[in-house]
C-alpha positions in Angstrom: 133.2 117.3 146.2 135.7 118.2 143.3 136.5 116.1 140.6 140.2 115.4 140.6 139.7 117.0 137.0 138.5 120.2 138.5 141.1 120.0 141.4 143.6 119.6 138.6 142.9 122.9 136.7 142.3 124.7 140.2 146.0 124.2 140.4 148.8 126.9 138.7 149.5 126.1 135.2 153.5 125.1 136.2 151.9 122.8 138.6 150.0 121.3 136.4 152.8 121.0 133.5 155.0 119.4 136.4 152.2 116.5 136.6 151.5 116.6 133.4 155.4 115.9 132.6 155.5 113.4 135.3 152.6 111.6 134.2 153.8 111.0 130.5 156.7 109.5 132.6 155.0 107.0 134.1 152.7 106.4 131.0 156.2 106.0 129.3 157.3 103.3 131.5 156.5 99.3 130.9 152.7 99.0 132.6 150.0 96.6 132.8 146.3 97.8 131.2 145.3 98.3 134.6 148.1 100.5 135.7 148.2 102.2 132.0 144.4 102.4 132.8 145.1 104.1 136.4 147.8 106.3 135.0 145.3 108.0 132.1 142.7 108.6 135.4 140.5 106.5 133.5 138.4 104.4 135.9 136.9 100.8 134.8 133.5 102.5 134.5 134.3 104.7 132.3 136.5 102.1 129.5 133.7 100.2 129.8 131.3 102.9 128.5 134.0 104.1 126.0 134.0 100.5 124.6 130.6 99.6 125.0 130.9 96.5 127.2 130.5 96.0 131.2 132.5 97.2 134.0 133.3 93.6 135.0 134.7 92.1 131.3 137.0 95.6 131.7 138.5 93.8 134.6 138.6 90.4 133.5 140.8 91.4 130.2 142.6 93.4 132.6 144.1 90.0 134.6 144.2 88.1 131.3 148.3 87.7 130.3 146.7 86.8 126.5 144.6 89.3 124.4 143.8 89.2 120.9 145.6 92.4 119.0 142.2 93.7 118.4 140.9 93.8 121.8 143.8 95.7 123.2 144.0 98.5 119.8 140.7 99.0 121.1 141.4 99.2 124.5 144.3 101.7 123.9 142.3 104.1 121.5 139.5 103.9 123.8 142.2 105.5 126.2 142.8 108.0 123.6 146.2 106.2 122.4 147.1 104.3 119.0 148.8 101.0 119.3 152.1 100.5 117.8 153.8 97.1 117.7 157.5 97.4 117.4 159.9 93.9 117.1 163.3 94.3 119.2 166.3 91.9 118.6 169.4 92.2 120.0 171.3 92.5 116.8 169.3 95.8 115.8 167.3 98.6 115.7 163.9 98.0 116.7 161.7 97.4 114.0 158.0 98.5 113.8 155.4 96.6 112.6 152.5 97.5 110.1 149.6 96.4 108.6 147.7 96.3 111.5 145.6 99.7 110.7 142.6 97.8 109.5 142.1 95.4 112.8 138.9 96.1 113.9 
């Protein structure tokens, strides 16, 4: 049986930039970890190897609605993003927010 990776680059190359496209939409949109998670093709197997911790506290911090900042820059690199923390007000522009390169 195929991985969907290998069904993926069995596919024509404007194919695959049309999902491609379409999945940086969705990725763009608001998302909980799970669906950002789902969206990436990463399964809860595989975080958890990428960030050295059990399948099962994967999805625990997945239903938690409080994480530490930590936690979730390392969830998102281990996704193979960087977190970027960004204040909006409705008098403004948003602002981003830095010092938060050394959590770790």
């Amino acid at each position: 049986m195929k991985t969907l990776q290998e069904k993926l680059s069995s596919l024509p190359a404007a194919r695959r930039k049309k999902i491609a496209k379409r999945t940086d939409a969705l990725i763009a949109q608001e998302m909980t970890m799970r669906e950002l998670r789902k969206a990436r093709q990463i399964t809860q197997v595989q975080m958890a190897k990428a960030l050295g911790v059990k399948q099962e506290q994967v999805s625990r911090s997945e239903k938690r609605a409080d994480m530490h900042l930590s936690t979730l820059q390392r969830t998102v690199r281990a996704m193979g993003g960087e977190l970027i923390l960004t204040a909006q007000f409705p008098d403004g522009a948003p602002v981003r927010l830095i010092g938060f390169a050394s959590i770790d």
